[in-house]
C-alpha positions in Angstrom: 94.7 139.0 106.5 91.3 139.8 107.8 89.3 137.4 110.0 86.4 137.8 107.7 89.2 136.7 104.7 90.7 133.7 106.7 87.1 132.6 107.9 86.1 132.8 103.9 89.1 131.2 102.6 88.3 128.6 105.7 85.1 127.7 104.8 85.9 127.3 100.7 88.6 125.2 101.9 86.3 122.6 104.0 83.6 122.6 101.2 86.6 121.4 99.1 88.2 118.7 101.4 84.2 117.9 102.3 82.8 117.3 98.8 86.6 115.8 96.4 86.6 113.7 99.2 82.3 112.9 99.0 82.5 113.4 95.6 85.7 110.6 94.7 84.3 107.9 97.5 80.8 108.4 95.2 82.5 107.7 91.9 85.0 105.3 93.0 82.5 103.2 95.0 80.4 103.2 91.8 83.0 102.6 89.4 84.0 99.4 91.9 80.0 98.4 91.6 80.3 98.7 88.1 82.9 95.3 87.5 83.8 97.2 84.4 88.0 97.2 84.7 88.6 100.4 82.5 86.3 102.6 84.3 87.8 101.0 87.8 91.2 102.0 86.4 90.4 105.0 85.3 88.2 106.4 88.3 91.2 105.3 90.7 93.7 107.1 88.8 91.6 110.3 88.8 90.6 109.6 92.9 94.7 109.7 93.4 94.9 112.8 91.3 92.1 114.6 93.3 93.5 113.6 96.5 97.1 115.3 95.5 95.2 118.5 93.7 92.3 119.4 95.9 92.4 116.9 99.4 96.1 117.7 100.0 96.2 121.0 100.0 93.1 121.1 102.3 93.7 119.2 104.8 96.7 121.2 105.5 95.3 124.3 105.4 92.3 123.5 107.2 94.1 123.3 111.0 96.4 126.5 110.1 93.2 128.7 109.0 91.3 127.2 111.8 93.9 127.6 114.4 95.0 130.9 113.4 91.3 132.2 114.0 91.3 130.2 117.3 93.9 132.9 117.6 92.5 136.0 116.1 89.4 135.6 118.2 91.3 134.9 121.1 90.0 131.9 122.2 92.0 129.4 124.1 92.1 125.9 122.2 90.5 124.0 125.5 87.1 126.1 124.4 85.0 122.7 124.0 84.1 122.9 120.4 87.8 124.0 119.3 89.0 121.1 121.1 86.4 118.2 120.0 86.5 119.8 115.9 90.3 119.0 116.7 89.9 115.7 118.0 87.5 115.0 115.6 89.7 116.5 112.7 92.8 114.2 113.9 90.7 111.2 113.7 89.7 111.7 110.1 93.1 112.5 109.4 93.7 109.2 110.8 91.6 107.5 108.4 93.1 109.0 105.3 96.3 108.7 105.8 95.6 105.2 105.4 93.0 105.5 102.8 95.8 107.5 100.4 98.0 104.4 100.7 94.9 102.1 99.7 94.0 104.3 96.9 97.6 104.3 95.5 97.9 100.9 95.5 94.1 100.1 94.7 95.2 102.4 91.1 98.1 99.9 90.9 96.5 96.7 91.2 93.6 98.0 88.2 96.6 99.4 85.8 98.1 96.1 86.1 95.0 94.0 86.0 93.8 96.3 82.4 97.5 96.1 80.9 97.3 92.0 81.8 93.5 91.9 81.0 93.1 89.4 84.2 90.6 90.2 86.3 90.6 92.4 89.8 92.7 90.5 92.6 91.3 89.3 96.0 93.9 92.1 97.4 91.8 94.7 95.2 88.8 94.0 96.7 90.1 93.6 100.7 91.6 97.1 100.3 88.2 98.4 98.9 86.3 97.1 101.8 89.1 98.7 104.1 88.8 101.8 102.1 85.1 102.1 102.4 85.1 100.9 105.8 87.9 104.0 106.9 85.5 106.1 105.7 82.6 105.9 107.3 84.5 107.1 110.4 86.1 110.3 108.6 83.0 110.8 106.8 80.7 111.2 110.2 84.0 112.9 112.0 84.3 115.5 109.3 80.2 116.2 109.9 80.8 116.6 113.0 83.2 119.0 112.6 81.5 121.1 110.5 78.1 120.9 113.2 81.0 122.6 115.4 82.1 125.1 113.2 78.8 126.5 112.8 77.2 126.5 115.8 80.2 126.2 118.2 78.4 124.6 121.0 79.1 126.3 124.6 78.3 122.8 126.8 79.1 123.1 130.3 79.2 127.2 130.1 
């Protein structure tokens, strides 16, 4: 594969994981907002479904494509802006991880809450706030990122 190939497919793939993941916080926070229980269910369901379809296979295939141009350009991975978009990358990562357990379970707690037609539990709602809350980290992490990968800032040389 060519540099200019993995650099394309590279770039596709972080406008992906960027906007199903800006995209599904958007609708889930409003369907939250909303107090309507069908549209809650329904929007988690469809937030878990986007996570396994389009945020999965992203977020793996972001550090390979990334690190494999590290290679291909032959730059070592100290360079300053390979190492902080790592750092920063990992951190995200260490947000969702979390944030996929949440939204599973979130999706489970509105299934059971339409089937039973009781309202939203006090566990619903703490793992929203937690959910929101992981992502305003991620969210300014993965901006970050993408500043890097840009302009790849020389500091210090």
């Amino acid at each position: 594969m060519t540099y200019m190939t993995l650099k394309y497919l590279h770039i596709l793939s972080m406008v992906m994981l960027f906007g199903t993941g800006l995209g599904s916080a958007f609708y889930k926070w409003m369907a939250d907002r909303s107090g309507n229980l069908a549209h809650i269910a329904v929007t988690n369901r469809h937030v878990v479904l986007a996570d396994w379809i389009f945020t999965t296979p992203t977020v793996i295939f972001q550090p390979i494509s990334g690190l494999w141009m590290v290679y291909l350009l032959n730059l070592p991975i100290i360079t300053p802006w390979v190492a902080t978009s790592l750092g920063l990358y990992l951190l995200a990562g260490a947000c969702w991880v979390p944030v996929v357990w949440l939204q599973i379970r979130m999706r489970q707690l509105a299934d059971i809450a339409l089937q039973s037609a009781t309202p939203l539990t006090d566990q619903y709602w703490r793992y929203a706030r937690i959910w929101f809350w992981l992502g305003v980290p991620a969210f300014a992490a993965m901006l970050l990122v993408v500043l890097l990968m840009v302009f790849k800032f020389n500091w210090g040389g």
